[in-house]
C-alpha positions in Angstrom: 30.7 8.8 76.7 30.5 5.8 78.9 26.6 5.6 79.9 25.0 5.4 83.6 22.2 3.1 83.0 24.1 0.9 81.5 26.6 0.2 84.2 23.7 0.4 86.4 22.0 -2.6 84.0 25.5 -4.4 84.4 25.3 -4.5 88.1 21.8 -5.7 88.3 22.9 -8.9 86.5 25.6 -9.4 88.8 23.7 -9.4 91.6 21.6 -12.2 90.3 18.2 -12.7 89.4 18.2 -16.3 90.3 18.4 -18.4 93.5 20.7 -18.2 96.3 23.3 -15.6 97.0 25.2 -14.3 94.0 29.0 -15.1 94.6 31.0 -12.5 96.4 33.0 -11.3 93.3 30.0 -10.7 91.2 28.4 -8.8 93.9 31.9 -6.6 94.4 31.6 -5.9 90.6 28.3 -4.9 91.4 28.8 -2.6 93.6 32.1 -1.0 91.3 29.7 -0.8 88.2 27.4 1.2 90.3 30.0 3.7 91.5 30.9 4.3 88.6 27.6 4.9 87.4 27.1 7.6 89.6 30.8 8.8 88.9 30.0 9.5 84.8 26.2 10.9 85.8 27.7 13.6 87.9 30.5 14.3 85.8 28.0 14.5 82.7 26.1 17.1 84.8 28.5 18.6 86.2 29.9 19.6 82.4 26.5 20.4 81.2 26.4 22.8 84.0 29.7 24.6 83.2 29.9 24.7 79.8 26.0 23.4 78.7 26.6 25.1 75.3 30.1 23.7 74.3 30.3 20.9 71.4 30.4 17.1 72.9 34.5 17.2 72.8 34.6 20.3 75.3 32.3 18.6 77.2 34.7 15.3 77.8 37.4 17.0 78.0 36.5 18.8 81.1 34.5 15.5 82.1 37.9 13.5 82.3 39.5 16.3 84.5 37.3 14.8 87.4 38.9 12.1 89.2 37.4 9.7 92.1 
């Protein structure tokens, strides 16, 4: 399962630690990574909620029914 707080990690390093304004492409990946952080934390719950005691595999499956 692709994890939240790591997206969430990879969009704080695109939108810069360092001086100045990051460039605009960095900070629109940014922004993407972030979504789709959210995106896979709801999902995640979402499954957990319907089917909390299914293995991992049932738990994807109905994960990747979801679209956004």
């Amino acid at each position: 399962m692709i994890q939240p707080a790591s997206l969430l990690d990879h969009a704080r390093r695109l939108a810069g630690a360092g001086k100045g304004r990051p460039p605009e492409v960095d900070l629109r990946r940014g922004v993407s990574a972030a979504y789709y952080a959210v995106f896979h934390e709801i999902t995640d719950r979402a499954a957990h909620h319907l089917i909390g005691a299914a293995d991992a595999a049932s738990q994807n499956a109905i994960r990747r029914t979801w679209t956004h």
